[in-house]
N, C-alpha and C positions, 0 to 999 in steps of 0.2 A: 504494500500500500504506500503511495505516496507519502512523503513529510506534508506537501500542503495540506492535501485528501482529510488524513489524522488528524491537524491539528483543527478544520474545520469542522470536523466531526466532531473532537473533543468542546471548541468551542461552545459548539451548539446544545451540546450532553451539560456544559457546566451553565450555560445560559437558562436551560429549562430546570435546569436543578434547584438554580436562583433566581427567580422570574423576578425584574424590577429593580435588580442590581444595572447599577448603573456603570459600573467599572466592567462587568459580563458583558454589557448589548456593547459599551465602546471595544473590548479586547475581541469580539465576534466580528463589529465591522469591519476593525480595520486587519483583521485575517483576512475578510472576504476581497475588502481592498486590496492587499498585497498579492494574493492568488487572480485575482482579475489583472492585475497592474502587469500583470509576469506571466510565462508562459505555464505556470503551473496551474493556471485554469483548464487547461486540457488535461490535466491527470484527475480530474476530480468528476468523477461520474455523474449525469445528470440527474437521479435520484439525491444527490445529496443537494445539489443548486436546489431541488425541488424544495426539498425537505428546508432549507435558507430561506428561500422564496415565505415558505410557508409560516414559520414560525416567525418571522420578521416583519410579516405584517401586518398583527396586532399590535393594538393599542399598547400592552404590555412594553413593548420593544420599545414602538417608537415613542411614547414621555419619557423613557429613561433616557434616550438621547439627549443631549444637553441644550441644544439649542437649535436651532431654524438651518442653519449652515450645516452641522449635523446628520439631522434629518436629509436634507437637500444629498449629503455626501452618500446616504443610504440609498436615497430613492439614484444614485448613479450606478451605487450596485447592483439595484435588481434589476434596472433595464440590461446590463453587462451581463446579468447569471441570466437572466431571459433568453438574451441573445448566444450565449453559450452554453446554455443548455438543450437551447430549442423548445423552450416551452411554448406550449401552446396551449389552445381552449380544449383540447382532448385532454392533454396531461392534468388542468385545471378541473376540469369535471371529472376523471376519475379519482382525484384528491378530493374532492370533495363529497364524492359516493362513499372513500372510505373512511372521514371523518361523518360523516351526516346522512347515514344509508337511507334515516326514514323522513330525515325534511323535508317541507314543501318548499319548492321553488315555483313554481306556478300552479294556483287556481282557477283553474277553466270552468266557468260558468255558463249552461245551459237551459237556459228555462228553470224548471225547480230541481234540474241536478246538477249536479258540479262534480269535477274530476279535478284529484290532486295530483300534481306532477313532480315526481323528487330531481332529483341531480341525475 
């Protein structure tokens, strides 16, 4: 396994471990910064961008950033882990199927019946 791969993985393990630390969401960014910056984005598998993508963002994550410029530096990472990972609206919907298997995401309304629509 890659040195970046690990240390993003580990990032993201000690982020969820501490949700709302604030020294955790800046030491995850700027991992994800340094592996986007460098060529070591291509050793880090697209499930784990996914898995970045996801847990990054919520609310949780981004108030522990400290500021506007911050946030701003975040939201360059996940268009970059988007873009290198290939995410797309397939990848998004089946994350979401397996976070939220029985939510509605649309209610279709017919006369006096209705149909719920999940992920």
């Amino acid at each position: 396994m890659p040195e970046g791969h690990a240390e993003l993985e580990a990032r993201l393990g000690t982020w969820l471990a501490e949700l709302g630390s604030a020294e955790h969401a800046l030491n995850l960014l700027e991992t994800a910064e340094g592996l986007l910056g460098a060529t070591g984005a291509a050793g880090v598998p697209p499930d784990v961008w996914h898995r970045y993508l996801n847990e990054t963002r919520r609310p949780e994550f981004l108030q522990a950033l400290p500021d506007p410029a911050t946030r701003e530096r975040w939201a360059e990472t996940a268009f970059s882990a988007i873009q290198e990972s290939r995410f797309d609206l397939e990848a998004l919907f089946e994350q979401r199927v397996r976070e939220h298997p029985e939510r509605t995401l649309f209610q279709e309304m017919d006369g006096r019946e209705s149909r719920l629509w999940s992920y």
